[in-house]
C-alpha positions in Angstrom: 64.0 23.4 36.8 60.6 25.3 37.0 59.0 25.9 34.1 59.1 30.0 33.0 56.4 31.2 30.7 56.3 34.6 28.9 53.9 36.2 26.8 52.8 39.5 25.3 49.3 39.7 26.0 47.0 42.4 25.2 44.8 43.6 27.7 41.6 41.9 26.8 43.3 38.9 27.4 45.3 39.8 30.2 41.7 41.1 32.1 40.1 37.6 30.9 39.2 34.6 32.4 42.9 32.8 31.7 43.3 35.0 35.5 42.1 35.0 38.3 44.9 38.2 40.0 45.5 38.2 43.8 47.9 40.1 45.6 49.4 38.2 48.7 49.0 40.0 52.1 52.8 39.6 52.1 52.9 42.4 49.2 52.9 46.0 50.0 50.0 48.0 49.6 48.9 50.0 46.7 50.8 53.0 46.6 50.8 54.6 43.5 50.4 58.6 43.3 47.9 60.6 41.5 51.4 61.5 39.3 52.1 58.5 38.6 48.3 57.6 37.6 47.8 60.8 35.5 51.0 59.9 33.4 49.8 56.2 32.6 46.9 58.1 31.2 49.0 60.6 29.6 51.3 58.3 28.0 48.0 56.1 26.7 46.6 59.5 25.0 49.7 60.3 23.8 50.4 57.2 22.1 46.6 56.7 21.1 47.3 60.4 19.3 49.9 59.4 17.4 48.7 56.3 15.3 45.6 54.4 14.9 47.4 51.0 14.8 50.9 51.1 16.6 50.6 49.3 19.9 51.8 50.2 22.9 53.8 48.5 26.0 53.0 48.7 29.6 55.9 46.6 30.8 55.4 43.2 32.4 54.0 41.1 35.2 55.5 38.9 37.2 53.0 36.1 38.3 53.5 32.7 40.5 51.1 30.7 38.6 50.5 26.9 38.6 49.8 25.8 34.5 46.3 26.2 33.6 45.0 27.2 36.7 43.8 30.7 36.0 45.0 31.9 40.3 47.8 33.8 39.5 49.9 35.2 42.6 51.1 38.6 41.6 54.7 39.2 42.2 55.4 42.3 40.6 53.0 44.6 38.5 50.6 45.2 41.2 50.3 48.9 41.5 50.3 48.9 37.1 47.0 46.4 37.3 45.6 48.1 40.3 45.8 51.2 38.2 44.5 50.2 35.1 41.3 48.3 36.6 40.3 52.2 38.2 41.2 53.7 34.8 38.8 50.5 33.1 36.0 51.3 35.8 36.2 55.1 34.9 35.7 54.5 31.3 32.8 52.3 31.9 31.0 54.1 34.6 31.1 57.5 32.4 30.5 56.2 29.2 26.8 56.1 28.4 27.1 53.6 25.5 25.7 50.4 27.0 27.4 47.8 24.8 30.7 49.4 25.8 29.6 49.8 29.6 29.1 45.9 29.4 32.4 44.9 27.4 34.3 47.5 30.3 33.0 45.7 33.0 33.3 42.4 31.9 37.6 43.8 32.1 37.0 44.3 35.4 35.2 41.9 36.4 34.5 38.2 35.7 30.4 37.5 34.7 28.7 34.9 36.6 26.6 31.9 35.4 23.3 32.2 37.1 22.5 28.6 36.0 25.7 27.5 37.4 25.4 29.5 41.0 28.3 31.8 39.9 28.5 34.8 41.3 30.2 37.8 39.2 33.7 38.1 40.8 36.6 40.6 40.3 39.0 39.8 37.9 42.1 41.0 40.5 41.2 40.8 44.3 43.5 43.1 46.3 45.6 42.5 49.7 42.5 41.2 52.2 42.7 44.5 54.1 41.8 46.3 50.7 40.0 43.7 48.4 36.0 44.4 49.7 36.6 48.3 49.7 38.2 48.1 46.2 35.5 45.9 44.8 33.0 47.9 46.3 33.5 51.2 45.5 35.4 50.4 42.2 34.7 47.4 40.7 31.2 47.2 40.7 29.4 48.9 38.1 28.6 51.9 38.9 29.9 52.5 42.4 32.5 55.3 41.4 29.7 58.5 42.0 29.5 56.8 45.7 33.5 56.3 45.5 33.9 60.3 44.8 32.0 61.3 47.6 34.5 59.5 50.1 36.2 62.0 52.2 39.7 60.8 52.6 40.2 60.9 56.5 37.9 58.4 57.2 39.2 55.7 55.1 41.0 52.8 56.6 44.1 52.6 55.1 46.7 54.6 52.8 46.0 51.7 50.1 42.3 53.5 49.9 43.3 56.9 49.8 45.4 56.5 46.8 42.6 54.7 45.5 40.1 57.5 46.1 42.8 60.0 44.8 44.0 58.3 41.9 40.2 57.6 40.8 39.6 61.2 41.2 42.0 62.6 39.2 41.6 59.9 36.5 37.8 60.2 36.4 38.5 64.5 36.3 40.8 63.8 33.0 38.4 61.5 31.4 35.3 63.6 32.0 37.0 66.1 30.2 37.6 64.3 27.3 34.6 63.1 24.6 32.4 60.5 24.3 34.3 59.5 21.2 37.5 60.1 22.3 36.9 57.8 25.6 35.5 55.2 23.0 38.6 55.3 21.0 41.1 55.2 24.7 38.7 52.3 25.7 39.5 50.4 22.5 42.8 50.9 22.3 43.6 49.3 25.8 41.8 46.7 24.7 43.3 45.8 21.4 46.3 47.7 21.1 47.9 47.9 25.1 49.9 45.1 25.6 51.7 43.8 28.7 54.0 41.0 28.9 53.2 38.2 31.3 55.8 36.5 32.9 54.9 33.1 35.6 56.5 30.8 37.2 54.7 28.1 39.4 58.0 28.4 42.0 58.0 32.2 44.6 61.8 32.3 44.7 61.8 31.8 40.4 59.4 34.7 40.2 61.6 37.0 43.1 64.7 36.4 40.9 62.9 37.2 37.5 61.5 40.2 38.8 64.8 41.4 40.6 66.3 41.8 37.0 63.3 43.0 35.5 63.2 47.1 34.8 59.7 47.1 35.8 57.3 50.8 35.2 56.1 50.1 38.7 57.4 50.4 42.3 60.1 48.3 42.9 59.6 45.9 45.5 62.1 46.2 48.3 64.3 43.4 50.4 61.9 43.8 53.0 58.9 42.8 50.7 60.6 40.0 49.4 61.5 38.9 53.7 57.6 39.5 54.1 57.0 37.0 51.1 59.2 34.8 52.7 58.1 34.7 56.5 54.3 35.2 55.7 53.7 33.6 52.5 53.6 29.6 54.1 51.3 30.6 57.1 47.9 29.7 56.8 44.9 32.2 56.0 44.0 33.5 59.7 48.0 33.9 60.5 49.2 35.7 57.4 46.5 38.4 57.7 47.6 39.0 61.5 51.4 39.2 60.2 50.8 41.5 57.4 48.6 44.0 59.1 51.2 44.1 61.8 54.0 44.3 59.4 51.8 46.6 57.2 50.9 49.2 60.5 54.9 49.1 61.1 55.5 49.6 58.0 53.3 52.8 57.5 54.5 54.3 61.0 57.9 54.3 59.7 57.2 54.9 56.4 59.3 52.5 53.5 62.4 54.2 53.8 63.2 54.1 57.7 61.5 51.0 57.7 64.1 49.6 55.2 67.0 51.1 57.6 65.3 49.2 60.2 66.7 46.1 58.7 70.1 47.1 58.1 70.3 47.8 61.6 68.2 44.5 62.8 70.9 42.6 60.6 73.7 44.0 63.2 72.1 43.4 65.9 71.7 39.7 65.1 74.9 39.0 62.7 77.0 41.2 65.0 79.6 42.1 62.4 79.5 44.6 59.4 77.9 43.8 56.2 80.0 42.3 53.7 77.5 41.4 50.7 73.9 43.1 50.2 71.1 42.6 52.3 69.3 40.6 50.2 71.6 37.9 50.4 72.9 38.2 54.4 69.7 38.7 56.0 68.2 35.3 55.4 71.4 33.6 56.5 71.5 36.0 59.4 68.2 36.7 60.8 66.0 34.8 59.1 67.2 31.4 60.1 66.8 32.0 63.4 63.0 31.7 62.6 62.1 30.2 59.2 60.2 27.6 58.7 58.6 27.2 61.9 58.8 30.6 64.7 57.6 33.2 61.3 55.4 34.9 63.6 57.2 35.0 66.7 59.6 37.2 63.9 56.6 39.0 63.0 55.9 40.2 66.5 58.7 39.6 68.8 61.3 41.4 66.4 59.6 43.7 63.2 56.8 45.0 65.7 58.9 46.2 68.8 61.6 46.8 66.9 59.5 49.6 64.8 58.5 50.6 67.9 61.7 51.2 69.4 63.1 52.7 66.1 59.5 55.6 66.4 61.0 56.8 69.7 64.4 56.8 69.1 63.6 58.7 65.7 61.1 61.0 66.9 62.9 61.3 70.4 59.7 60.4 71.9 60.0 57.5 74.8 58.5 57.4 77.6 58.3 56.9 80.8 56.8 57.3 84.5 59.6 59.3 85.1 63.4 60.4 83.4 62.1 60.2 79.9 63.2 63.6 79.2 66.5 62.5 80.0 66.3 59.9 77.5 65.1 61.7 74.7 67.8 64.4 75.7 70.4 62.1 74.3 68.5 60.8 71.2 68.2 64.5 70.4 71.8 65.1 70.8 72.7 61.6 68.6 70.8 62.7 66.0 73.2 65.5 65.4 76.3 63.3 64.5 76.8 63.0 60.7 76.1 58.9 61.0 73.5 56.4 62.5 75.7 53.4 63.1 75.1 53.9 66.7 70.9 53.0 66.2 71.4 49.4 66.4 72.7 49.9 70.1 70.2 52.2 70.7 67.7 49.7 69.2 69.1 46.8 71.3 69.4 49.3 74.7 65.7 50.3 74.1 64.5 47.1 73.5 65.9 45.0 76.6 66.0 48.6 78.7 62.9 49.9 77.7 61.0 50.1 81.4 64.2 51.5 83.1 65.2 54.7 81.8 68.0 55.4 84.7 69.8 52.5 83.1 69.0 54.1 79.6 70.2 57.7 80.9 73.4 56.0 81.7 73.5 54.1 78.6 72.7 56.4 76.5 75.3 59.1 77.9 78.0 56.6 77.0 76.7 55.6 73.8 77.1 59.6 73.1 80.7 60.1 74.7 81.6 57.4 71.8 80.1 58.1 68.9 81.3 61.4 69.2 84.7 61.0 69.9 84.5 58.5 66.5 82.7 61.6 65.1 85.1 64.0 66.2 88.7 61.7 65.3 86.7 60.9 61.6 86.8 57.1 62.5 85.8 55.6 58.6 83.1 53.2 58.4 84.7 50.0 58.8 86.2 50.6 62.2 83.3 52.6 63.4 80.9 49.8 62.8 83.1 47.0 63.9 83.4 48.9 67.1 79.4 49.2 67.6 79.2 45.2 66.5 81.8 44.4 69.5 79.3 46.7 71.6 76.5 44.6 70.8 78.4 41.1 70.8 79.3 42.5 74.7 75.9 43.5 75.6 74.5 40.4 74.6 77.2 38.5 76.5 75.4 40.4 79.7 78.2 42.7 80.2 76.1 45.9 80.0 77.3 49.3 81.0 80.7 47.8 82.0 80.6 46.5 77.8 84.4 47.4 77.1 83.5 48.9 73.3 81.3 51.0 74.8 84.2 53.0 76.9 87.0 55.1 75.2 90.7 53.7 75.5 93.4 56.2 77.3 95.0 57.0 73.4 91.2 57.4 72.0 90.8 60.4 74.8 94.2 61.9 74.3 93.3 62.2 70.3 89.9 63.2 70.9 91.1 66.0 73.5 93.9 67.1 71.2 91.6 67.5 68.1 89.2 69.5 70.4 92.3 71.8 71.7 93.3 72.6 67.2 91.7 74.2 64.6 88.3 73.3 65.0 86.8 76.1 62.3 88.7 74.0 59.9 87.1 70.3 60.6 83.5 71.9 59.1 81.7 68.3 59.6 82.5 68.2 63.3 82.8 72.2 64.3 79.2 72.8 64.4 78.3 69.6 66.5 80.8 70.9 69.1 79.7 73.8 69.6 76.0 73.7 69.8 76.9 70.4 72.3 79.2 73.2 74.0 76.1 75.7 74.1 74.1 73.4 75.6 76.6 72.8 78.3 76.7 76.6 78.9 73.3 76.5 78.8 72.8 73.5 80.8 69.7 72.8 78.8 68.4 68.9 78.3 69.2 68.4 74.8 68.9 71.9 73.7 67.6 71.9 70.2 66.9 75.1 68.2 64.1 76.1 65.4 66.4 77.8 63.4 66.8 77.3 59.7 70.5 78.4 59.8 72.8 78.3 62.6 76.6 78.9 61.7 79.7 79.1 63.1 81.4 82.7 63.1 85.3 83.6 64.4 85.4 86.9 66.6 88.8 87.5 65.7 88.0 87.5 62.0 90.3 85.2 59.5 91.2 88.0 57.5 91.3 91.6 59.3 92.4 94.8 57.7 95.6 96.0 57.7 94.3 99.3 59.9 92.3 97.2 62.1 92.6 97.1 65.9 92.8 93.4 65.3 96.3 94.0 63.9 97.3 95.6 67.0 95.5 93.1 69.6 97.1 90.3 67.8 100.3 89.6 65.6 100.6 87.5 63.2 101.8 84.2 65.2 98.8 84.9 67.7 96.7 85.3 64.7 97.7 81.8 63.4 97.3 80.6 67.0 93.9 82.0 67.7 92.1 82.0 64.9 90.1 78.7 64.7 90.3 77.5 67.6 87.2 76.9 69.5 87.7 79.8 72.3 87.5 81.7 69.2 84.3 80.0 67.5 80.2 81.5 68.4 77.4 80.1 67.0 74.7 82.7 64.6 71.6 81.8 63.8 71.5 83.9 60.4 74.4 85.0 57.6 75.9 88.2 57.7 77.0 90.8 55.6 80.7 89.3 55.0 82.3 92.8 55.3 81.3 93.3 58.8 82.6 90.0 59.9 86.2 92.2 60.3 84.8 95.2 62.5 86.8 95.6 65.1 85.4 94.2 68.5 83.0 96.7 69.8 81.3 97.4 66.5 81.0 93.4 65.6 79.6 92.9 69.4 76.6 95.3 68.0 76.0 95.0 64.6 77.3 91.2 63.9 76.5 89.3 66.9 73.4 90.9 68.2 70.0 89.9 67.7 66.9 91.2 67.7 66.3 93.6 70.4 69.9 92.8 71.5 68.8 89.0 72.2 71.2 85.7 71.4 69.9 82.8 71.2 73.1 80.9 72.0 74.7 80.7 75.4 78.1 80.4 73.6 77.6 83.6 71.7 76.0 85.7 75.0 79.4 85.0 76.9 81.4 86.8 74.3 78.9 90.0 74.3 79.5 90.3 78.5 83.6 91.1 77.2 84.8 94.5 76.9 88.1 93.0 75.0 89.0 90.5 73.2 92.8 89.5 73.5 95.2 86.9 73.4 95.5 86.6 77.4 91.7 86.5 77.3 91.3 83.6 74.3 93.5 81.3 76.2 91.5 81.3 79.2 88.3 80.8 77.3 90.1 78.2 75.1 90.7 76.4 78.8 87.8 77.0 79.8 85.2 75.7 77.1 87.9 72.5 76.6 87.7 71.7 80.3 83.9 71.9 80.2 84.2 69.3 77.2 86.7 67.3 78.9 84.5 67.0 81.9 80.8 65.9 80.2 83.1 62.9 77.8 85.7 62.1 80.7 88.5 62.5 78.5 90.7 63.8 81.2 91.4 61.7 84.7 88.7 63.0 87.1 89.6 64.5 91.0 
């Protein structure tokens, strides 16, 4: 068993020569927000205002360090010391006490031995893409005036811009404060800020200590932990390439989607639905297909184009020569079902597809006929996802657009169809995605999308009329049960309105409930009714045939002539 050391250090040990801090290119950048950096300084004044001997906890490290060696490989605590050195080089560069100048600096940064041919050094280097900007515009004594003046645009990489920021807003704080009062923060994280320091010569040790750890910091995600894993044993020259790649898809994502990203990359490979966490599946799964010796062909032949694939489908942005409208058309219209256990198809169809967008059109329009009939029917998870893992086990077996899972079964129609033909109004989830798919239909738009911040769903016939209504007399009560929410009966608004006018009778709702601006609709749907004189039972059903048939005809769920 490796050996698993823990200590509660203050910080003039911790920022001594016992360390020599790196982060790994496999880590993710600094990220911490000028919130987060202005409460670690709250929290030290606070605590330095309320006793002139307590001490106070930072949390802990977590460092992959080999006995006495002072390299220590930090795991976990990165953005906390990243912090902590701009708050140290603050203090020192404001404080016009030159004793205390010289004792801050020498926390930031290890003192050379001229008569030795040592150089000063930093005391924690940073990922390589960051380490020379934040050494020299933060570590070095008295670089923070040339820091301030920065403008944020024209840095390289997010890393530095929260590095700029959070410097800023520290360095506004402490300017504030006195010269006595900085002494008295400056001696206190000195003496009386401790951390506690937890390494472990062995990666995976460290990854599992810090996975139970409640660390103050970012947590690292499963997808850090992959990136230790497939970068960490590549030499130098290699493990930069891999993490700026992995680092640029990372930031084009952003950490969220970039996490989904894996979910869906461990379908596509595993081809069955997850059963334990990701953590523990994805090596198994993915990884193995490329650990120890293809890490890079991972790095670029799956994360990179992957990402890639995962922008366009996101942002509906592909293209193309030619038919990329098309394309996006459907990723616009996917985007409006209430899951996204159909991106991994999408992913794979994009990926193998991507310079033929006719085949993608065609792909892509059948992808849509079955997720929303799942959507529509209120297929659960399990059997939704199963059914998109046979889809990709099929399309990787070469079968393509003729993949069975993709198509819907005779019994699969029928339901879908029948739901359609019922109470739609009452299936809220699913009722709005029909109609603005019916709308564009009507429309005949490519993946109509509107800029509205509300768009509802409104009966004509009203759910509740008055007794002396002309509603009454158009419709009994069996046609009123009939009618009511079914989709002939359903428009599409693009505001609320007053509630009481939702039962005028038909004329006054055409102009005072359904009419725009300047008597403009937006929706197609919603135009249709307004070109009515009536509205009666004879004329629902033959809109009710009318808008199903439409529907029927764009998913096939009827036999065609």
């Amino acid at each position: 068993m490796q050996k698993l050391e823990a200590h509660e250090m203050p910080l003039h040990k911790v920022f001594s020569s016992d360390y020599d801090f790196q982060i790994p290119d496999y880590q993710r950048p600094y990220a911490w927000q000028e919130e987060q950096a202005s409460q670690l300084l709250m929290d030290l004044q606070e605590a330095l205002d309320r006793s002139t001997d307590e001490p106070y906890f930072l949390g802990s490290v977590v460092l992959v360090k080999e006995g006495g060696a002072p390299q220590a490989d930090v795991i976990d605590g990165q953005q906390r010391l990243t912090t902590l050195t701009i708050l140290l080089s603050v203090l020192r560069d404001l404080t016009e006490d030159a004793e205390l100048r010289g004792d801050l600096d020498r926390l930031v940064m290890e003192p050379g031995a001229k008569i030795r041919g040592l150089a000063p050094r930093p005391r924690l280097t940073l990922r390589s893409r960051d380490a020379d900007f934040f050494e020299k515009y933060v570590q070095t004594k008295g670089a923070l005036g040339t820091l301030l003046t920065l403008k944020e645009e024209a840095l390289r990489t997010d890393a530095q811009k929260a590095i700029l920021r959070n410097a800023a807003v520290l360095h506004g704080s402490l300017t504030a404060l006195t010269e006595e009062h900085r002494l008295e923060l400056a001696q206190m994280l000195a003496e009386r800020t401790f951390l506690v320091v937890v390494s472990t010569p062995d990666l995976d040790s460290a990854h599992r200590i810090f996975s139970v750890m409640n660390s103050r910091g970012l947590d690292l995600s499963p997808t850090d932990i992959f990136k230790s894993q497939i970068i960490g044993d590549l030499d130098a020259e290699a493990s930069e390439a891999c993490a700026t790649t992995w680092e640029d898809a990372e930031e084009m994502l952003g950490r969220d989607d970039f996490a989904e990203l894996f979910l869906h990359l461990r379908l596509i490979f595993a081809k069955k639905r997850a059963e334990q966490e990701l953590l523990k599946e994805f090596p198994g799964q993915v990884l193995s297909h490329y650990l120890p010796d293809r890490a890079e062909a991972f790095v670029h032949d799956v994360v990179r184009p992957y990402a890639e694939a995962y922008a366009q489908i996101k942002e509906a942005r592909y293209e193309s020569a030619s038919g990329a409208e098309a394309v996006n058309a459907w990723f616009r219209r996917l985007h409006q079902i209430d899951n996204y256990d159909w991106r991994p198809a999408a992913l794979w169809a994009l990926r193998h597809h991507e310079d033929d967008p006719a085949w993608l059109d065609t792909f892509l329009r059948a992808l849509e006929r079955l997720s929303a009939s799942m959507f529509i029917r209120r297929v659960y998870t399990t059997p939704r996802v199963t059914r998109y893992a046979e889809l990709l086990r099929q399309l990787d077996e070469g079968q393509g657009l003729e993949s069975p899972a993709l198509d819907l079964r005779d019994d699969e129609k029928a339901d879908t169809l029948s739901l359609l033909d019922g109470d739609l109004y009452l299936v809220r989830r699913i009722r709005k995605y029909v109609l603005l798919r019916l709308d564009e239909l009507l429309a005949r738009g490519q993946g109509v999308t509107y800029d509205h911040p509300l768009i509802t769903v409104e009966h004509v016939l009203p759910q509740s009329p008055g007794a002396d209504s002309q509603w009454v007399e158009l419709f009994d009560e069996e046609q009123r049960a009939q009618w009511t929410h079914r989709l002939g009966n359903l428009v599409l608004l693009n505001r609320y309105k007053n509630s009481a006018a939702q039962n005028y009778d038909f004329a006054a709702k055409k102009a005072k409930y359904f009419t725009g601006r300047g008597g403009v609709v937006p929706f197609a749907l919603t135009s249709q009714v307004l070109h009515h004189t009536e509205w009666t039972p004879e004329l629902l059903k033959a809109r009710q045939e009318e808008l199903l048939s439409l529907l029927a005809t764009e998913w096939r769920l009827t036999e065609q002539p």
